[in-house]
C-alpha positions in Angstrom: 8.7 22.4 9.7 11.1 22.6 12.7 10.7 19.9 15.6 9.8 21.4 19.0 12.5 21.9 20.6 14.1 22.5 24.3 17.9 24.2 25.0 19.3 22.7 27.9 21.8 24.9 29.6 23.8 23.2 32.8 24.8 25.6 35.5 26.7 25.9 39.3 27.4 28.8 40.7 28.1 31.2 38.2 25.4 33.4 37.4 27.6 36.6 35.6 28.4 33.6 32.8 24.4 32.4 32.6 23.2 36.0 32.0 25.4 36.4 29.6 24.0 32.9 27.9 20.5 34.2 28.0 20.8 37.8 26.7 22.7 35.8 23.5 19.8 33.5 23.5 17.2 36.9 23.8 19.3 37.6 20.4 18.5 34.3 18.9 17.0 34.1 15.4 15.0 31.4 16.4 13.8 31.0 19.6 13.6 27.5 21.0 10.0 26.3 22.5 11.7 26.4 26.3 14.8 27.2 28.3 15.9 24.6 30.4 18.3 25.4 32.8 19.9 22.3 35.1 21.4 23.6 38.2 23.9 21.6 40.3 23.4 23.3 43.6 24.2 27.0 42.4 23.0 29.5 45.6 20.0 31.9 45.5 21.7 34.5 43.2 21.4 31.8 40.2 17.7 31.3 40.9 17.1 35.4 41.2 19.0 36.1 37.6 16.7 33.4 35.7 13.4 34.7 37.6 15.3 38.2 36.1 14.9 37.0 32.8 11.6 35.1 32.5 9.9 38.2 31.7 12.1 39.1 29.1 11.1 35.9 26.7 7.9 34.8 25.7 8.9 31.1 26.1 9.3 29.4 29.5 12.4 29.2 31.5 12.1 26.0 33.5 14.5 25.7 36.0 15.4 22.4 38.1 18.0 22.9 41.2 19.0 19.8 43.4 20.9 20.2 46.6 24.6 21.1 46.4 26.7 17.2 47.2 29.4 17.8 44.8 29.6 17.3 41.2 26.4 15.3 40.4 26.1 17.0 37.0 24.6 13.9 35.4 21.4 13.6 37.7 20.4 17.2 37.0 20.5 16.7 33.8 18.7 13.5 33.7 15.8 14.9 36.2 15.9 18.0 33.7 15.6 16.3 30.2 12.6 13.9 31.9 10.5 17.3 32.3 11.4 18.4 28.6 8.3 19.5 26.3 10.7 19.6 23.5 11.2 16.4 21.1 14.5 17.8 20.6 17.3 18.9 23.1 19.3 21.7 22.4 22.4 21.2 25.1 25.4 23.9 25.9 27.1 24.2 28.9 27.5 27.6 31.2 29.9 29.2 29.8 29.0 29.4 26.2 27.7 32.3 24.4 26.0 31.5 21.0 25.9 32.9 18.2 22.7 34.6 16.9 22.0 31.6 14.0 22.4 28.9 17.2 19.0 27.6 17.7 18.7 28.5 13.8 21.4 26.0 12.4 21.0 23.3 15.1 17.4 23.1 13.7 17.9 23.4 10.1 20.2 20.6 10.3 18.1 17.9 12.8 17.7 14.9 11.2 15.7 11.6 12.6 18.6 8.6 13.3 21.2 11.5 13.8 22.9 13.5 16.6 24.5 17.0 16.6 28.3 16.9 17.1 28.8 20.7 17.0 32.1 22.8 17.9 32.9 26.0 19.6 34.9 28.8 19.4 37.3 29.6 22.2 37.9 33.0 24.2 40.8 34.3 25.9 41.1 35.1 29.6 41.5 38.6 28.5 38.8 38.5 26.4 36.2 37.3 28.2 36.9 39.5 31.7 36.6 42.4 29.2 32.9 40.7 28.0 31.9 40.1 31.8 32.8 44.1 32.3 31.4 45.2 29.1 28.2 42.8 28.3 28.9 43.1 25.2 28.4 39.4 23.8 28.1 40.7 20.0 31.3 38.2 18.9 33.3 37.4 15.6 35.9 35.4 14.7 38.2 38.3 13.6 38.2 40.0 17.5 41.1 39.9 18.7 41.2 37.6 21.9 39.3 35.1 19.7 40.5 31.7 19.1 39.7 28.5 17.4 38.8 30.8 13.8 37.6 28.1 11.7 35.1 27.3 14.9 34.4 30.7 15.8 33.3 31.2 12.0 30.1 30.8 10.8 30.1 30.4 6.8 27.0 27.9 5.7 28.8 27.2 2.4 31.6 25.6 3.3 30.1 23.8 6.8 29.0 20.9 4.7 32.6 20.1 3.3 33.3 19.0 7.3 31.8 15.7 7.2 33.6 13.7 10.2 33.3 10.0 11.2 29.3 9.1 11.9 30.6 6.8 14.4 33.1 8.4 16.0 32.1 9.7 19.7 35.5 10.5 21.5 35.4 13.9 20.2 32.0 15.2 21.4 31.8 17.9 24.2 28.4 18.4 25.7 28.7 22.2 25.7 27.2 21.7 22.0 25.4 18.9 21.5 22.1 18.2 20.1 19.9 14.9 20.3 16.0 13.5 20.0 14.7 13.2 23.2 13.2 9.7 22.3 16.6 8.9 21.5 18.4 9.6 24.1 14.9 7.8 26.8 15.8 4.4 24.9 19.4 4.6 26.4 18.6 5.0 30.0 19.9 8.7 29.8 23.3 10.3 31.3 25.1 7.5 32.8 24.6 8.4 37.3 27.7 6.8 38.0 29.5 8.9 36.3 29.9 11.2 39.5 32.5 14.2 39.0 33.9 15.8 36.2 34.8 14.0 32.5 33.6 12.0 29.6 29.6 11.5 30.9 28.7 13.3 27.3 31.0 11.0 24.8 30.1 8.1 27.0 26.5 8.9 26.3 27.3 9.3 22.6 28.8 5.9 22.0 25.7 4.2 23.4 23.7 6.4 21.6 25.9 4.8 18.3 25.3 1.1 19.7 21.9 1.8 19.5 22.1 2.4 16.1 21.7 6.6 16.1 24.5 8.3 13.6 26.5 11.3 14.6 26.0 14.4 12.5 29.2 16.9 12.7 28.6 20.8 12.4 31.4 23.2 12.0 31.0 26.5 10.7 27.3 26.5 11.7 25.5 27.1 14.8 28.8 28.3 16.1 29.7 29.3 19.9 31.7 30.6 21.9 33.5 29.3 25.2 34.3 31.5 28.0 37.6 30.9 29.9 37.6 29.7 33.4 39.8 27.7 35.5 39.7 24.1 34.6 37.3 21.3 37.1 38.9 18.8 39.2 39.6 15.6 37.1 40.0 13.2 40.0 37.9 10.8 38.6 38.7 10.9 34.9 40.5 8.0 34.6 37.0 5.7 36.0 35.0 7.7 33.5 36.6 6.8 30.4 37.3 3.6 31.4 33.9 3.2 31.5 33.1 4.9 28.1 35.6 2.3 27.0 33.3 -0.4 28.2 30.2 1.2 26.6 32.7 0.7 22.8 34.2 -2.5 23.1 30.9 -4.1 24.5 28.3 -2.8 22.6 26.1 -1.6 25.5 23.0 0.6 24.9 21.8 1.3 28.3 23.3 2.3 31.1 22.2 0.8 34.3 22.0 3.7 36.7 20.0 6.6 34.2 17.0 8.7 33.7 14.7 5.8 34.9 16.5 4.6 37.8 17.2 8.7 38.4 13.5 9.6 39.7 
């Protein structure tokens, strides 16, 4: 018996990648019990593509928008995850398309005192303008213009051969990332500080660690696929991991500015 379940999808401003997110997750296997779609301050044509959608699924699309100040990508998703249904979160950034087993594998491999350390599969530039042109998000790791094969394949026999470090945190990327929601409420939640782009997601995972929660690695199961775009300003990278360094050498649990200080 799967959990309940809620995939969290983070957005700004580009709603040609999110419809191309939700028709691969109207090709899902399994469907999740929600959509949950954070929104950083995207303009109306975000919010008229989801209100598109919502009669295409028979779940809800829930969709949270705070006003555009910059990159404030961790109080979305903390005002986002405290409205979840789901006991489990689902998380991928916008621009991923996933595989049809996605919600599938992620929940087949849940597990209480774990996390999901998944991977993703990367497109070219080429690729993915001919995708945006075409709409055709039916993807395997033998097209041409795919890269990253191992991560772009999905072969359930040999996926648990990949084992990984259950402590290890510096690797994890948010655009596939799984976690109990109770787990991630007794750590105060993305980290608010952590203003601008870099390292909110493994910063989360290392207190999620210190409190005690192992990290589960998935490769070659519920696989996806990352679009190419120009890269985010990483003016403040620096502060962020200095202060996921703080969160490892210290031990620390809880952030101080999170989900309950976020409301």
């Amino acid at each position: 018996m799967h959990p309940t379940s809620s995939l969290l999808i983070s957005t700004y401003n580009w709603p040609q990648a999110l419809e191309l997110i939700l028709s691969s997750v109207l090709l899902q296997e399994l469907l999740p019990d929600e959509i949950l779609i954070a929104d950083d301050g995207s303009k109306v044509e975000t919010k008229e593509l989801i209100d598109s959608f919502r009669s295409k699924f028979s779940i809800p699309i829930k969709h949270f928008w705070q006003e555009d100040k910059g990159f404030r990508k961790t109080l979305i998703l903390n005002e986002t995850l405290r409205n979840a249904s789901g006991d489990y979160i689902i998380q991928i950034d916008g621009d991923i398309i996933l595989h049809p087993s996605f919600i599938r594998d992620h929940l087949e491999n849940c597990s209480p005192g774990y996390f999901i350390k998944g991977s993703r599969g990367r497109l070219t530039e080429k690729k993915s303008k001919q995708i945006f042109k075409t709409k055709n998000i039916h993807i395997h790791s033998l097209m041409s213009g795919v890269k990253s094969r191992i991560n772009s394949t999905r072969c359930t026999l040999l996926s648990p051969f990949f084992h990984g470090d259950p402590y290890k945190t510096n690797d994890l990327r948010g655009c596939n990332f799984a976690f109990w929601k109770k787990d991630f409420m007794a750590v105060n939640g993305y980290n608010n500080d952590l203003l601008s782009w870099g390292h909110e997601d493994i910063e989360l995972a290392a207190r999620l660690v210190n409190f005690g929660i192992k990290r589960k690695q998935l490769k070659m199961t519920a696989v996806c696929f990352h679009i190419h775009h120009p890269l985010e300003s990483k003016s403040r990278e620096n502060y962020n991991y200095s202060v996921y360094e703080e969160v490892v050498k210290n031990k620390i649990i809880r952030c101080k500015n999170g989900i309950e200080q976020d409301k």
